[in-house]
C-alpha atoms as a printed R data frame, in Angstrom:
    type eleno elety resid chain resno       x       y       z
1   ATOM     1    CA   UNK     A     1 -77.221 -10.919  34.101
2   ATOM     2    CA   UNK     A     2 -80.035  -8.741  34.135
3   ATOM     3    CA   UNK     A     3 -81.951 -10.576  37.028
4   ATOM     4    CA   UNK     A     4 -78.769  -9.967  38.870
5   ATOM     5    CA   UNK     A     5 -78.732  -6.291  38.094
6   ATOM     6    CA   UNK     A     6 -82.393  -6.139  38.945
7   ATOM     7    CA   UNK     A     7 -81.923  -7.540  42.161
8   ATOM     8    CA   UNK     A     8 -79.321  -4.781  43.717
9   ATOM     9    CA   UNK     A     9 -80.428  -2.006  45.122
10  ATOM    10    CA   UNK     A    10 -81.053   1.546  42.804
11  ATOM    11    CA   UNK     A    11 -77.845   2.422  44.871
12  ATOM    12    CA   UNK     A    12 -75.587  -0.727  43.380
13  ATOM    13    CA   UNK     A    13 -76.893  -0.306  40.602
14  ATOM    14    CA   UNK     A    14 -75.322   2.639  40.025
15  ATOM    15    CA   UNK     A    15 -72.209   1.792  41.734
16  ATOM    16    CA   UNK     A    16 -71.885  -1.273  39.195
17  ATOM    17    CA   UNK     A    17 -72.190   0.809  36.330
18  ATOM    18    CA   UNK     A    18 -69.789   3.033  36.949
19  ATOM    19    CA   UNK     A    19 -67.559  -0.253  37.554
20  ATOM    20    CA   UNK     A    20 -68.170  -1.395  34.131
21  ATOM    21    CA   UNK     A    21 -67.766   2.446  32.663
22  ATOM    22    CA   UNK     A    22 -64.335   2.641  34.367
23  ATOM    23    CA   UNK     A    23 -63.121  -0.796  33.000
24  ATOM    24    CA   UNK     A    24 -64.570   0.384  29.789
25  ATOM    25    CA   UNK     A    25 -62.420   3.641  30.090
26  ATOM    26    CA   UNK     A    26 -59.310   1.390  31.475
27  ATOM    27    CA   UNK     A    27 -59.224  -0.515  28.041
28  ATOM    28    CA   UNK     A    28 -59.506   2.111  25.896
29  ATOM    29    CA   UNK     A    29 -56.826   4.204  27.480
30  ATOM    30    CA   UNK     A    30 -54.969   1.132  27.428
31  ATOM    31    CA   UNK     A    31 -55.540   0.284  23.577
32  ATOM    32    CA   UNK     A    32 -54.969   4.080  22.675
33  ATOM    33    CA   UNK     A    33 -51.240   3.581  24.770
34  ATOM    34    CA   UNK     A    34 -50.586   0.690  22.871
35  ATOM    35    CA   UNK     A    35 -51.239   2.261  19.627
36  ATOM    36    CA   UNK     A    36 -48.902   5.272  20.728
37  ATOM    37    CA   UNK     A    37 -46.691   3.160  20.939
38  ATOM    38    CA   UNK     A    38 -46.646   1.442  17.911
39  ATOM    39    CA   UNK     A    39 -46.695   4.045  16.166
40  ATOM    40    CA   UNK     A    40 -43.481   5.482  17.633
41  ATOM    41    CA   UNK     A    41 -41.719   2.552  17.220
42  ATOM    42    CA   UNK     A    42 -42.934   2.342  13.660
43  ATOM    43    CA   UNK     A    43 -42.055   6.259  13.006
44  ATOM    44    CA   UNK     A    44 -38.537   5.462  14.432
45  ATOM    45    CA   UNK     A    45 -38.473   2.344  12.452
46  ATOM    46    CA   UNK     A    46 -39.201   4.143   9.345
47  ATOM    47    CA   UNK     A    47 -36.518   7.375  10.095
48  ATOM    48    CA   UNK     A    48 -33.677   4.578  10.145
49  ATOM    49    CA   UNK     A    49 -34.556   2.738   7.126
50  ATOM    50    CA   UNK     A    50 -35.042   6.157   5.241
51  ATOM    51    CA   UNK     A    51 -31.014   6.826   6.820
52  ATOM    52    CA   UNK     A    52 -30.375   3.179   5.566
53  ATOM    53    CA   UNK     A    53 -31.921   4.051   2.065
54  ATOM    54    CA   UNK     A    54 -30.216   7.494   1.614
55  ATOM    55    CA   UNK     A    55 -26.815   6.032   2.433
56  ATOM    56    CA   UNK     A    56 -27.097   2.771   0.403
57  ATOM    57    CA   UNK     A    57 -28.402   5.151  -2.541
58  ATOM    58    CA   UNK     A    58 -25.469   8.243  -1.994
59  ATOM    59    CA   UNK     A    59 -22.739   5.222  -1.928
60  ATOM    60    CA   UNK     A    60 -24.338   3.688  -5.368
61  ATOM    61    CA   UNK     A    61 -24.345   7.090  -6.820
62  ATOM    62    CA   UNK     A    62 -20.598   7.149  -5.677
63  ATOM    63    CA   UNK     A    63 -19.945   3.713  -7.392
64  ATOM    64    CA   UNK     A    64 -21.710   4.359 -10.142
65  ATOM    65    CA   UNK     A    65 -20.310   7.959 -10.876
66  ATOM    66    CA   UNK     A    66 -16.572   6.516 -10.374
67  ATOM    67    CA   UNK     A    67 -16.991   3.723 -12.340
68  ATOM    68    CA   UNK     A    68 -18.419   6.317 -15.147
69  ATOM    69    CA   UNK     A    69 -15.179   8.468 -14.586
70  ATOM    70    CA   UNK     A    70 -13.006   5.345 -14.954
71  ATOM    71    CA   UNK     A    71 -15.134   4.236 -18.132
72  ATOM    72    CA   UNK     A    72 -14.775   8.031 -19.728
73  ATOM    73    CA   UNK     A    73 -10.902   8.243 -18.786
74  ATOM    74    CA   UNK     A    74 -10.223   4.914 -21.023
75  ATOM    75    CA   UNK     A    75 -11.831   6.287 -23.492
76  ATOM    76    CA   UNK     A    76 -10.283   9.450 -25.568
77  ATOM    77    CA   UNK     A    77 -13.151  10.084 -27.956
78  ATOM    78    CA   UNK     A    78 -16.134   9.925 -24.590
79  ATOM    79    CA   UNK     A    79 -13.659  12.365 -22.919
80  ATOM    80    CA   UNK     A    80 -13.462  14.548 -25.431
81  ATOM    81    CA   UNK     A    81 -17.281  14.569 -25.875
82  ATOM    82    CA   UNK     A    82 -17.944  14.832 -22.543
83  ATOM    83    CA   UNK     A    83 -14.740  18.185 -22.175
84  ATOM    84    CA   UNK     A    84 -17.135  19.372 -24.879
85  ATOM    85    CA   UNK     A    85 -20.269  19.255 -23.418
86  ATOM    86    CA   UNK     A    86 -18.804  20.756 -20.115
87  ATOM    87    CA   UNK     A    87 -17.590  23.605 -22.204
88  ATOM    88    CA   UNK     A    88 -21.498  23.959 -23.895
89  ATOM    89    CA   UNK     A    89 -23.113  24.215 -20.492
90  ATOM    90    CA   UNK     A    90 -20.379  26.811 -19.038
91  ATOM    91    CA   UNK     A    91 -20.810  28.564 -22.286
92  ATOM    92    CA   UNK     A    92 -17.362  28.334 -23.248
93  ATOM    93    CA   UNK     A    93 -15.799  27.401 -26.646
94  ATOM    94    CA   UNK     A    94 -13.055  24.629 -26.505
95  ATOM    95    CA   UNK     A    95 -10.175  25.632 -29.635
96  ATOM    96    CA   UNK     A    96  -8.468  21.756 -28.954
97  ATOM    97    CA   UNK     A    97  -8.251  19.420 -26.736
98  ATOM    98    CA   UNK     A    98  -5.111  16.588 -26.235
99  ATOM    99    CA   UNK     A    99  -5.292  13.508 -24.374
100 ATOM   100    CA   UNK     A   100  -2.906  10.832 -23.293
101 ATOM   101    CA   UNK     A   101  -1.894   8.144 -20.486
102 ATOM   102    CA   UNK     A   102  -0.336  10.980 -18.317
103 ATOM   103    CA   UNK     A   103  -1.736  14.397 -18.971
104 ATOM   104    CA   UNK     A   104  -4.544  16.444 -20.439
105 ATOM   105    CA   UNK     A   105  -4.479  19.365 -22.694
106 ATOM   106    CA   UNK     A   106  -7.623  21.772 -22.974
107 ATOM   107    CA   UNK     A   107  -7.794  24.937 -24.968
108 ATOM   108    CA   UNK     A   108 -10.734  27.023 -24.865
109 ATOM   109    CA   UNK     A   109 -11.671  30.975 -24.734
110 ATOM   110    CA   UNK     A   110 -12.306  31.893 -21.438
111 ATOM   111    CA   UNK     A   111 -15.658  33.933 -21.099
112 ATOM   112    CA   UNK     A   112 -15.296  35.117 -17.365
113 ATOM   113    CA   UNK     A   113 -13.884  33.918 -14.013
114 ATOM   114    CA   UNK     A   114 -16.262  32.175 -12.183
115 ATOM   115    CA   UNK     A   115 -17.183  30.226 -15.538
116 ATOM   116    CA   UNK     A   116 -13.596  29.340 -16.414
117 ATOM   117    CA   UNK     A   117 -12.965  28.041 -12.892
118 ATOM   118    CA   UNK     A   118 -16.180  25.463 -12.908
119 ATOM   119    CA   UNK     A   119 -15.215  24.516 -16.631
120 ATOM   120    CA   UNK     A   120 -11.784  23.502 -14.596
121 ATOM   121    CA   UNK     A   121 -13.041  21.837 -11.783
122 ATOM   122    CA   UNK     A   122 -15.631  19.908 -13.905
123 ATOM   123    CA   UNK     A   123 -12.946  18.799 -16.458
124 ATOM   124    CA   UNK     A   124 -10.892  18.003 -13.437
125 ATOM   125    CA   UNK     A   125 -13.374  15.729 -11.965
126 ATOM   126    CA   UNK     A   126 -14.287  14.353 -15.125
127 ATOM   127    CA   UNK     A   127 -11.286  13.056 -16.179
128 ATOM   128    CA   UNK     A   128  -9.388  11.934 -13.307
129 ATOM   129    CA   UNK     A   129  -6.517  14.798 -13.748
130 ATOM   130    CA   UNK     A   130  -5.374  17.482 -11.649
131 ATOM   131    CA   UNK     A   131  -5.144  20.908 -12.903
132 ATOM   132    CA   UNK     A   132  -1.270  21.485 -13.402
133 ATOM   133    CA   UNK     A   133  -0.973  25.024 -15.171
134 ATOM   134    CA   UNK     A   134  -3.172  27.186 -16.444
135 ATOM   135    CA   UNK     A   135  -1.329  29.473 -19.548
136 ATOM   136    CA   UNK     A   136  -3.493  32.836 -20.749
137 ATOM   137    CA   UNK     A   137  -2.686  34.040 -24.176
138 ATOM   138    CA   UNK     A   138  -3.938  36.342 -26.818
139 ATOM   139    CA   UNK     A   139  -3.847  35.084 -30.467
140 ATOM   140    CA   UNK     A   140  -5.540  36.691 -33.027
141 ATOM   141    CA   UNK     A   141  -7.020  39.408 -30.835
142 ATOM   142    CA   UNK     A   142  -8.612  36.839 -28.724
143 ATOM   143    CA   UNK     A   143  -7.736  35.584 -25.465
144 ATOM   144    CA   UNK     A   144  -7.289  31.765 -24.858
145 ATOM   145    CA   UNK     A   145  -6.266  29.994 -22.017
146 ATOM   146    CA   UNK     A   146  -4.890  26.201 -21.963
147 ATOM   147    CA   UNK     A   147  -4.856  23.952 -18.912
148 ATOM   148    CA   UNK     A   148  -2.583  21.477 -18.475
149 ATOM   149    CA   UNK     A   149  -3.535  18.566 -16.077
150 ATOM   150    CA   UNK     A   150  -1.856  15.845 -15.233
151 ATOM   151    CA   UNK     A   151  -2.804  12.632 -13.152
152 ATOM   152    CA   UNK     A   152  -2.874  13.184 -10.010
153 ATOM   153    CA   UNK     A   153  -0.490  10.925  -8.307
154 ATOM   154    CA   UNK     A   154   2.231  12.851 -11.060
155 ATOM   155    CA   UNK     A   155   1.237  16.287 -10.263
156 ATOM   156    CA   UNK     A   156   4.210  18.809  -9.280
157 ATOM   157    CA   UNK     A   157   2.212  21.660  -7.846
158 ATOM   158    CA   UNK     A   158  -0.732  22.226  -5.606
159 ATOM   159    CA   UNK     A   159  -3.696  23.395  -7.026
């Protein structure tokens, strides 16, 4: 190779060399496109199994937080605890609570508004029942209020 190269003229010499530099260039440009490339594909690649993921996982959540509901409604004494500790992190104080196949009594002193409402949704959700009435008393100088729900395939009024 090199007697070759020595044999051309200072003028091919030069001419040859900037052959080989602009094949040299031509491959790199072409490996740097390729990895482009590949690492597009692989960045799309990686945004759809990341959808994939996040919709398996959000429809096993689902599952797994109806089959909880279902598991908590055939159960009085976990749907009691769990009216209870509802009540504990709205920072209201349940008075009694009554339970059977087709409604839902709750009793409790309501603190303010926006509390008592996400104490009824959350009982609500947690139990399977629609809200059906919502009565506000006074007894004993202090105001309670008892929800009635009932399931909701046997509820008689909007909510």
């Amino acid at each position: 190779m090199l007697n070759f190269l020595n044999q051309r003229s200072q003028r091919e010499q030069k001419l040859l060399l900037v052959a080989v530099v602009l094949i040299l260039c031509l491959l790199v440009m072409s490996f740097v496109s390729t990895l482009i490339a590949k690492n597009s594909t692989a960045s799309t690649k990686y945004q759809n199994a990341k959808n994939d993921y996040e919709y398996v996982k959000a429809g096993a959540m689902h599952l797994m937080s109806s089959t909880k509901i279902t598991e908590i409604k055939n159960n009085q004494a976990t749907l009691e605890l769990g009216i209870q500790d509802i009540a504990t992190v709205d920072g209201l104080t349940v008075k009694n609570i009554t339970v059977n196949e087709t409604y839902l009594n709750v009793a409790f002193v309501p603190d303010n508004l926006s509390k008592t409402k996400r104490f009824l949704e959350d009982v609500s959700r947690l139990s399977g029942f629609a809200i059906d009435t919502l009565e506000l008393q006074t007894e004993n100088g202090q105001q309670l209020a008892t929800a009635t729900y009932k399931n909701k395939n046997q509820s008689t009024k909007a909510e």
